[in-house]
N, CA, C and O atoms as a DFTB+ gen file, in Angstrom:
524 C
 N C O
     1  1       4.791      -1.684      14.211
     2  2       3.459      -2.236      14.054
     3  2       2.500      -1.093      13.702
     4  3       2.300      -0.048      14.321
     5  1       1.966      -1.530      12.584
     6  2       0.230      -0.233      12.449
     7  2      -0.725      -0.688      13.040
     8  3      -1.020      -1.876      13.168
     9  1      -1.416       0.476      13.544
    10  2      -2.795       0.469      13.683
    11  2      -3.419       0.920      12.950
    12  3      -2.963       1.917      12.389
    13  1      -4.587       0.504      12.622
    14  2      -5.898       1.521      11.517
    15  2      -7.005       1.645      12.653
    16  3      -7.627       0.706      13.150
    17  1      -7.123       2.977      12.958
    18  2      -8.407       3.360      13.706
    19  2      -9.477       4.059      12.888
    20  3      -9.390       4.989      12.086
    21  1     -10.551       3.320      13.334
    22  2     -11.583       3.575      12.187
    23  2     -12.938       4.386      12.941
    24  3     -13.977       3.765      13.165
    25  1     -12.777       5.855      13.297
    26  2     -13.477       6.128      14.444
    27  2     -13.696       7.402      13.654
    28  3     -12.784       7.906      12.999
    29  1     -15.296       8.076      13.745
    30  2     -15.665       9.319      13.087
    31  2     -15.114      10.550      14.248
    32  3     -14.742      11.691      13.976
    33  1     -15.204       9.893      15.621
    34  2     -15.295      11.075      17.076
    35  2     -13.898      11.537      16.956
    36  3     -13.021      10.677      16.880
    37  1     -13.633      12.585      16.933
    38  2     -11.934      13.270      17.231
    39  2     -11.845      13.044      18.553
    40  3     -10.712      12.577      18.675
    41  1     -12.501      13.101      19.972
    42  2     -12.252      12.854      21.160
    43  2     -11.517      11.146      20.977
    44  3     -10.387      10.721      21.215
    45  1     -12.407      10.681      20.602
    46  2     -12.029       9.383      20.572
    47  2     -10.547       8.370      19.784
    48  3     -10.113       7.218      19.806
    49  1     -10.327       9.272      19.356
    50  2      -9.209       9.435      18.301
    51  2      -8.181       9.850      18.826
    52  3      -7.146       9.202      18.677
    53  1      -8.187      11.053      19.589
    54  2      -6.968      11.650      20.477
    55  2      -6.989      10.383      21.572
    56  3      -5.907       9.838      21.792
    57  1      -8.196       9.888      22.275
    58  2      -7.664       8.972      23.147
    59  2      -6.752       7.851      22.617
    60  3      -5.675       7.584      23.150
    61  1      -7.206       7.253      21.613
    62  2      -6.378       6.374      21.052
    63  2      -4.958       6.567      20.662
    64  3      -4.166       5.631      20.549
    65  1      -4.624       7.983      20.433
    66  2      -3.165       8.447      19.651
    67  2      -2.563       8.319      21.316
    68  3      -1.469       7.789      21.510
    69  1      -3.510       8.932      22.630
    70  2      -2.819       9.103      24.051
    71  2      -2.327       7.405      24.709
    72  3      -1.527       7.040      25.572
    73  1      -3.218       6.734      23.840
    74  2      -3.016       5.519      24.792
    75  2      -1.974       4.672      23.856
    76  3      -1.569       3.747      24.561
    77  1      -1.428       4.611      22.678
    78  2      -1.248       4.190      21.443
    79  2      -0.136       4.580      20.737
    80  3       0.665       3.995      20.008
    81  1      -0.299       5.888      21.186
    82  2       0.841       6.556      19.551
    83  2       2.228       6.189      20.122
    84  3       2.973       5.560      19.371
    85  1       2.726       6.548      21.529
    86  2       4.246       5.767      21.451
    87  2       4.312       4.558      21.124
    88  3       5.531       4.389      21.157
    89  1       3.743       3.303      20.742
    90  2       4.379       2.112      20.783
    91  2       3.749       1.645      19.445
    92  3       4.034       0.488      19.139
    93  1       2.758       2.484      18.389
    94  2       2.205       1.693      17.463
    95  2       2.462       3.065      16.244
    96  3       2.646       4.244      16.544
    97  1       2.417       2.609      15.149
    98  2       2.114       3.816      14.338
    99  2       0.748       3.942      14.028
   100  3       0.025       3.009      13.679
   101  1       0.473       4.909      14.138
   102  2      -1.319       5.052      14.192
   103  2      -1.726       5.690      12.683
   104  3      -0.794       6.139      12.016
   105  1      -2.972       5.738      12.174
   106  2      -3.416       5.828      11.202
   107  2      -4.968       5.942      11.606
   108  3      -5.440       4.980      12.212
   109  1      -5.686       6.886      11.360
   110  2      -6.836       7.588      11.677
   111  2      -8.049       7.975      10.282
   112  3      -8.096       9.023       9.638
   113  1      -9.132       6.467      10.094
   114  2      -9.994       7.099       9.184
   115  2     -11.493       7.388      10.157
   116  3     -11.792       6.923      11.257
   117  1     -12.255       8.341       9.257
   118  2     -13.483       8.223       9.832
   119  2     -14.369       7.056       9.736
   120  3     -15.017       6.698      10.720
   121  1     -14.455       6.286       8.329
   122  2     -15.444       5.710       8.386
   123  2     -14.850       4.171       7.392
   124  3     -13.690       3.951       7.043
   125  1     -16.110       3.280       7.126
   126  2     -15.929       2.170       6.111
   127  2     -15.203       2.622       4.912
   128  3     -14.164       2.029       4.623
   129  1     -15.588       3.533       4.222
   130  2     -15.265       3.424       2.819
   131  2     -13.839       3.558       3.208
   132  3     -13.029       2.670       2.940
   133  1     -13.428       4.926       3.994
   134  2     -11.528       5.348       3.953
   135  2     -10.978       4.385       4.440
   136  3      -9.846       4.130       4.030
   137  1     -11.629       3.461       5.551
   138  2     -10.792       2.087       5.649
   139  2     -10.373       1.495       4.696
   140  3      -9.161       1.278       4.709
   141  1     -11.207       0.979       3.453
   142  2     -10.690      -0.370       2.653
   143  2     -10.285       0.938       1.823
   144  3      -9.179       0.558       1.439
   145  1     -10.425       2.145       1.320
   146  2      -8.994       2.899       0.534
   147  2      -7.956       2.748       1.506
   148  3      -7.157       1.929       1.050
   149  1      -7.690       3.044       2.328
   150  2      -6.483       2.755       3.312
   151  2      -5.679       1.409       3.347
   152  3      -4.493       1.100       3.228
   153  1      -6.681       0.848       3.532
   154  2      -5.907      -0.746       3.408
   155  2      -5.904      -1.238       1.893
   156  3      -6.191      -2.414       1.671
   157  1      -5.596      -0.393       0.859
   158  2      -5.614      -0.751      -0.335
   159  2      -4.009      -0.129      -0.907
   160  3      -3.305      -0.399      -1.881
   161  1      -3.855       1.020       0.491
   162  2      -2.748       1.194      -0.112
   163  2      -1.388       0.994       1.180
   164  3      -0.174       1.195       1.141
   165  1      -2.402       0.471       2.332
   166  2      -1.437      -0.542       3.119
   167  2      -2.255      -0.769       4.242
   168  3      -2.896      -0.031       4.989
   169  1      -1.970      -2.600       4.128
   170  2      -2.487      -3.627       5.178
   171  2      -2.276      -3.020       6.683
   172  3      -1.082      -2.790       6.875
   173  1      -2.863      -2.790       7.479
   174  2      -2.470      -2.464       8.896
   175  2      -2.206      -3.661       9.850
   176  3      -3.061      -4.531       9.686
   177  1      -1.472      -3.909      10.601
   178  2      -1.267      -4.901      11.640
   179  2      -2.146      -5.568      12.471
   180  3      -2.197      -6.768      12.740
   181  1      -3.129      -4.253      13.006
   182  2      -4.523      -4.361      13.622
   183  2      -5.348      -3.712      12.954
   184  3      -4.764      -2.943      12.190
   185  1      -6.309      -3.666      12.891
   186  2      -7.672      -2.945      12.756
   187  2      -8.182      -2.488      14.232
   188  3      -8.368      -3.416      15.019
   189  1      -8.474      -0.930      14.783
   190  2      -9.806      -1.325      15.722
   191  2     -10.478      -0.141      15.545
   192  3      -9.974       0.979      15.460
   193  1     -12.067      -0.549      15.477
   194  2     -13.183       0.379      14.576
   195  2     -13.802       0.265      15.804
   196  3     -13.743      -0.667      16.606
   197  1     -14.587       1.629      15.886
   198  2     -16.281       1.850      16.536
   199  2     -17.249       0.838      15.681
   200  3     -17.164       0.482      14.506
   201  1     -18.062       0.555      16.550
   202  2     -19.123      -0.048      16.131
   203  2     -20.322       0.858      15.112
   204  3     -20.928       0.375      14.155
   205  1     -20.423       2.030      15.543
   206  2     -21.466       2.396      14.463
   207  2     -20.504       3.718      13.922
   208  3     -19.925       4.600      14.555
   209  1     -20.609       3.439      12.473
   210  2     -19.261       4.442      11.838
   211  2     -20.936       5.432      10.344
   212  3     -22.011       5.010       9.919
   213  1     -20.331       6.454      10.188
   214  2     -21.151       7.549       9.181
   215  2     -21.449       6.611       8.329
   216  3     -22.669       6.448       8.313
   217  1     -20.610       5.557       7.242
   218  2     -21.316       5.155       6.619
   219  2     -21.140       3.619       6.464
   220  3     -20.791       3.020       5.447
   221  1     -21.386       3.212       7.424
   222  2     -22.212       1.657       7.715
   223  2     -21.214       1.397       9.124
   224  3     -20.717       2.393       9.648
   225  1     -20.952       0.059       9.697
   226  2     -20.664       0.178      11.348
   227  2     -19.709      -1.019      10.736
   228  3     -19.412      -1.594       9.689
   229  1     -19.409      -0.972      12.329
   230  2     -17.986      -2.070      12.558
   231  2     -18.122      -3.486      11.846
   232  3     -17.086      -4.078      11.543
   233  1     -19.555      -4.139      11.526
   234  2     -19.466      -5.054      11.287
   235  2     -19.339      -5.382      10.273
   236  3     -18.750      -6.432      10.019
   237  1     -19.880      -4.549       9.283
   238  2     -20.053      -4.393       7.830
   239  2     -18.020      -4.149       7.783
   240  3     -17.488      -5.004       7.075
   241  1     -17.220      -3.336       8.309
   242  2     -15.994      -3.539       8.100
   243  2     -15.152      -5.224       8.135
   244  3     -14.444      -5.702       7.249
   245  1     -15.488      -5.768       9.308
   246  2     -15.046      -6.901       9.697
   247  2     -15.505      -8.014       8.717
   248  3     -14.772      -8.981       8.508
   249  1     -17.105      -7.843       7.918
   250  2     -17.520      -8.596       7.022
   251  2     -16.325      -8.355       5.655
   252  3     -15.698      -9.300       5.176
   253  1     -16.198      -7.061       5.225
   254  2     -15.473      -6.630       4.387
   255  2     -14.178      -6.913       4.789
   256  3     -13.748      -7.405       3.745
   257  1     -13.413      -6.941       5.439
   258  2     -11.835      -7.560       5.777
   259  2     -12.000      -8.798       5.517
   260  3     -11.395      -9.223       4.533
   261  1     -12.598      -9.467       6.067
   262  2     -12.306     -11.069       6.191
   263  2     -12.671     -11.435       4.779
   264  3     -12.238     -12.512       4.371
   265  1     -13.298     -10.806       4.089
   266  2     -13.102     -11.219       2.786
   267  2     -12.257     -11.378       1.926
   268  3     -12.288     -12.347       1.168
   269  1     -11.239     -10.351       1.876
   270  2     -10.172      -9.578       1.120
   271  2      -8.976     -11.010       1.503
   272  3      -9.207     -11.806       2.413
   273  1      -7.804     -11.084       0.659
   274  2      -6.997     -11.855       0.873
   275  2      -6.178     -12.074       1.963
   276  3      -5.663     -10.990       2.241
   277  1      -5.868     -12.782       2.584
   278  2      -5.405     -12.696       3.701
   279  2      -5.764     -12.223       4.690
   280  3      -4.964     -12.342       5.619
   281  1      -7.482     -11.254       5.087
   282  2      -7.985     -10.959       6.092
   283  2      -8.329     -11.429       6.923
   284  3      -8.571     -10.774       7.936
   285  1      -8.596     -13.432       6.853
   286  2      -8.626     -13.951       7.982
   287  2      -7.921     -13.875       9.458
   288  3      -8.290     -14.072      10.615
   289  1      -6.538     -13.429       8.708
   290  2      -5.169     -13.450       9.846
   291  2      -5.106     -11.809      10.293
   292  3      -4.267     -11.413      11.103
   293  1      -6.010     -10.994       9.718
   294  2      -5.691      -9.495      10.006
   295  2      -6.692      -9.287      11.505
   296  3      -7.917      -9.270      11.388
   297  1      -5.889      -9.102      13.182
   298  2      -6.612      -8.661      13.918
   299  2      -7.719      -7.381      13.924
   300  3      -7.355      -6.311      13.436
   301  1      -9.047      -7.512      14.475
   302  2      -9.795      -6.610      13.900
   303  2     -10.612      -6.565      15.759
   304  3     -11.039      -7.507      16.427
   305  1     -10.546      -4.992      16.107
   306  2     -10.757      -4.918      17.493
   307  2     -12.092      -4.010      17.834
   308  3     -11.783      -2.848      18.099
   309  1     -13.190      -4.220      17.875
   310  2     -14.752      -3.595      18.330
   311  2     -14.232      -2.610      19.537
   312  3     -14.016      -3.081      20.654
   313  1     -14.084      -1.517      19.313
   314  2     -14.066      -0.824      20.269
   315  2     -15.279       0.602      20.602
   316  3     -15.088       1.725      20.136
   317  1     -16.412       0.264      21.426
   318  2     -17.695       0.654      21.557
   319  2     -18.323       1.034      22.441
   320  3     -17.901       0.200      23.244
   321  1     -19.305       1.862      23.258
   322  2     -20.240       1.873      24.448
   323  2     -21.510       0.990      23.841
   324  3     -22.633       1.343      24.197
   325  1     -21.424       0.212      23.222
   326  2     -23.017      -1.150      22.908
   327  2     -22.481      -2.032      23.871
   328  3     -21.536      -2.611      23.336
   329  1     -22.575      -2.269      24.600
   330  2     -22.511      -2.970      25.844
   331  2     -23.528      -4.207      25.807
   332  3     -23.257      -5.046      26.667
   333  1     -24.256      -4.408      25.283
   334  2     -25.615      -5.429      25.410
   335  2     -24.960      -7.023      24.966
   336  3     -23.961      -6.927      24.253
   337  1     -25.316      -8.199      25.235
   338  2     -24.843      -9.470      24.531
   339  2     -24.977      -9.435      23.166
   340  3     -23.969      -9.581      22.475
   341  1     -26.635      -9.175      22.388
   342  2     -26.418      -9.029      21.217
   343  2     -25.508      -8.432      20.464
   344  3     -25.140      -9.050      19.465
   345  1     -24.974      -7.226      20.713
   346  2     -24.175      -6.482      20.453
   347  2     -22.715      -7.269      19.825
   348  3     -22.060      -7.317      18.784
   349  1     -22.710      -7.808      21.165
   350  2     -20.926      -8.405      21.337
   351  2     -21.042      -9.847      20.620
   352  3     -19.991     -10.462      20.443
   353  1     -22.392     -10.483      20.154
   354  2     -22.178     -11.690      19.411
   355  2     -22.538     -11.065      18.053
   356  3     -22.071     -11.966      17.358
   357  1     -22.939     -10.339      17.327
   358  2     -22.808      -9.946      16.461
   359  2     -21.847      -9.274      16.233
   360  3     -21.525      -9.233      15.046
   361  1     -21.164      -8.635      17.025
   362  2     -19.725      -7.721      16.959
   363  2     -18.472      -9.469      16.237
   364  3     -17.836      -9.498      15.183
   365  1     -18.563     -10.511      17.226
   366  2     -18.217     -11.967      16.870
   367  2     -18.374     -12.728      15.360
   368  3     -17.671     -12.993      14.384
   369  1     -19.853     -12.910      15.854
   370  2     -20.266     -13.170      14.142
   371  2     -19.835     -12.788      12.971
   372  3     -19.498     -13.578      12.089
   373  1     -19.807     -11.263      12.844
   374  2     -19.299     -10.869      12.129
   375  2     -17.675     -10.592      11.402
   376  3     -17.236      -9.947      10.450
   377  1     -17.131     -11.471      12.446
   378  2     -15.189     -11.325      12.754
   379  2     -14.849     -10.611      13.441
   380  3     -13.716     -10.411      13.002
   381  1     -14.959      -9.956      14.328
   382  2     -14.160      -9.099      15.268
   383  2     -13.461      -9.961      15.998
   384  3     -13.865     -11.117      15.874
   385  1     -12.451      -9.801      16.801
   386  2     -11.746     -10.937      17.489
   387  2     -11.587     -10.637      19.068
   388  3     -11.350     -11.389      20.014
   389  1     -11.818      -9.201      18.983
   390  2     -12.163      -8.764      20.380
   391  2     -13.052      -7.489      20.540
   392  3     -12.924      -6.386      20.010
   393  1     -13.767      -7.841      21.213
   394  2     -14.990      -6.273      21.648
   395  2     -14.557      -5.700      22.892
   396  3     -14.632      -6.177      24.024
   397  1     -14.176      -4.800      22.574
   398  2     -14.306      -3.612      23.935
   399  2     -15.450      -3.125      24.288
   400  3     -16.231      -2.988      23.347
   401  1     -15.851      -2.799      25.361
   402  2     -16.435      -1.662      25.696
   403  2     -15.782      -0.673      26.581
   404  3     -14.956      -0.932      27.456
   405  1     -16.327       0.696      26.198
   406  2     -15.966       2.210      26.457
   407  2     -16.733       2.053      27.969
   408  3     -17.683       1.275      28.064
   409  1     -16.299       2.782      29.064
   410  2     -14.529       3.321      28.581
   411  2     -13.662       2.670      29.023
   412  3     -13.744       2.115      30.119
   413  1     -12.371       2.590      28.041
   414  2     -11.433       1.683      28.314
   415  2      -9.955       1.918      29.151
   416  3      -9.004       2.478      28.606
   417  1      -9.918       1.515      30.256
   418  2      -8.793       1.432      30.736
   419  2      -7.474       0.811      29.516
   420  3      -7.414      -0.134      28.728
   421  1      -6.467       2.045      29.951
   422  2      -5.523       1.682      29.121
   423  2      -4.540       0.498      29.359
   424  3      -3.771      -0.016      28.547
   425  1      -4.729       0.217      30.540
   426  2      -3.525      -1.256      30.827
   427  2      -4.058      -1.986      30.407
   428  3      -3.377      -2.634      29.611
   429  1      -5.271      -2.382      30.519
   430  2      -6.113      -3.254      30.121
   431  2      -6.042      -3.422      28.462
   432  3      -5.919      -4.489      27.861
   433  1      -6.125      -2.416      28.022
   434  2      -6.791      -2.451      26.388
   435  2      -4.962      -2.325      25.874
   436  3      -4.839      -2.721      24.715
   437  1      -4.127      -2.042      26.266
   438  2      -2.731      -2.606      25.928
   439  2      -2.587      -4.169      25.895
   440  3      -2.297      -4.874      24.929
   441  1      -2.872      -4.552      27.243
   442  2      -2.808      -6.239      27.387
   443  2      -3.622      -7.140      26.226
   444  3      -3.224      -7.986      25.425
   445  1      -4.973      -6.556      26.509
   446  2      -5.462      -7.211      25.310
   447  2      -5.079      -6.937      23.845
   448  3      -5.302      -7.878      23.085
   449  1      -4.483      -5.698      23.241
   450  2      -3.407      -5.919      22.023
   451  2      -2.861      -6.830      21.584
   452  3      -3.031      -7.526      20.582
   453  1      -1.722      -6.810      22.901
   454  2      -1.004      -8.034      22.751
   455  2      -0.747      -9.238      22.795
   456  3       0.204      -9.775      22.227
   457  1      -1.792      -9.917      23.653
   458  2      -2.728     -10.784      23.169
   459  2      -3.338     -11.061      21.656
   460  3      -3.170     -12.118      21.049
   461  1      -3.876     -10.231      21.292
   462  2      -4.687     -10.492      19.864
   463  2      -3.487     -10.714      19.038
   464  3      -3.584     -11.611      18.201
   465  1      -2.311     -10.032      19.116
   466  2      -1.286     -10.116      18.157
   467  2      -0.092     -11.327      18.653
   468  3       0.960     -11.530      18.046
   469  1      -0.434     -11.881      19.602
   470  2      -0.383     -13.180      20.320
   471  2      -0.662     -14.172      19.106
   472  3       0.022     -14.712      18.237
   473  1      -2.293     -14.141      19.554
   474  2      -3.189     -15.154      19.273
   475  2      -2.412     -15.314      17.734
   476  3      -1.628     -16.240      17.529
   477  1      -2.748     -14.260      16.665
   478  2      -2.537     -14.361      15.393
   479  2      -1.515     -14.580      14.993
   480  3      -1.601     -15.074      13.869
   481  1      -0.489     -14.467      15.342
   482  2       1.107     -14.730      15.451
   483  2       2.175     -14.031      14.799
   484  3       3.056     -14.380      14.013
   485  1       1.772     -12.664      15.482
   486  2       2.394     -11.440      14.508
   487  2       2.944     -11.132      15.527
   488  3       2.092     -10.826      16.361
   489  1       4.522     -11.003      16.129
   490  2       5.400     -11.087      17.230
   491  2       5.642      -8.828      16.705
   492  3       5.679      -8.077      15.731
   493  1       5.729      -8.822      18.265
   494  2       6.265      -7.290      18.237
   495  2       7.771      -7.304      18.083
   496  3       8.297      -8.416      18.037
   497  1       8.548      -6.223      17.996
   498  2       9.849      -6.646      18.028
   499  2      10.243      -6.294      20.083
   500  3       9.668      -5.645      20.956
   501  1      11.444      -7.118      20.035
   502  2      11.730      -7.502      21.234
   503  2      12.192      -6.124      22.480
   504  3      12.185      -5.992      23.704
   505  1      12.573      -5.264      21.222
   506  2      13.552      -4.411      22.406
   507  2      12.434      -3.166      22.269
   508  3      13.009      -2.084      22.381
   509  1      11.167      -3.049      22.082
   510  2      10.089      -2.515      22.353
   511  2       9.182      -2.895      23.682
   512  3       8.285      -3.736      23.732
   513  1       9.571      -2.205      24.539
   514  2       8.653      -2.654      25.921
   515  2       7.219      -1.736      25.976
   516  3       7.505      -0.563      25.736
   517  1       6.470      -1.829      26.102
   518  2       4.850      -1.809      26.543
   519  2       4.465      -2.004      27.847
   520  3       4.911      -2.892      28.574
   521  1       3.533      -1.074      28.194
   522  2       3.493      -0.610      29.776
   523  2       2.504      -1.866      30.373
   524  3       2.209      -1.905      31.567
């Protein structure tokens, strides 16, 4: 399974490779634009972006996926310290399918993975266990 992490912070990035890199193949852009080059030259399994990225934020990504063919079915994961309601219904509005907020416990933000890739119906393979 890929991930596309769409995060400018290198702290934030190593957390994700610490919580992530054994069980997913990871893939690391800074911002909007290297996302859709990235996913131009391969679809990722998940998406999960920061909310405010160098050049435009999470939502403007999620607007831009769900456009593209088949992006309805592509999980796309808000992972953020905007904590506020507005935040998280516009994080919605815009397609995200799940909002985090920072900071994230890792059992937690595993469970909800697999879930999202649940929901969408993109099965992991079997003899891969997850903590």
């Amino acid at each position: 399974m890929t991930v596309l992490v769409v995060d400018a912070d290198y702290t934030q990035r190593e957390s994700m490779r610490a919580m992530l890199g054994e069980h997913y193949c990871l893939s690391f852009v800074s911002g909007l634009g290297e996302a859709l080059l990235a996913m131009q030259e391969r679809t990722p399994d998940l998406i999960i972006s920061e909310f405010d990225l160098a050049d435009g934020t999470g939502l403007d990504l999620c607007a831009e996926v769900r456009r593209l063919p088949g992006g309805t079915r592509l999980p796309i994961m808000l992972v953020t310290s905007r904590s506020t309601t507005g935040d998280k219904v516009a994080g919605f509005q815009a397609g995200a399918d799940d909002y985090v907020v920072k900071p994230v416990d890792s059992r937690l933000f595993s469970a909800r993975l697999r879930l999202l890739f649940r929901l969408k119906g993109i099965e992991r393979p079997r003899d891969l266990h997850m903590p």
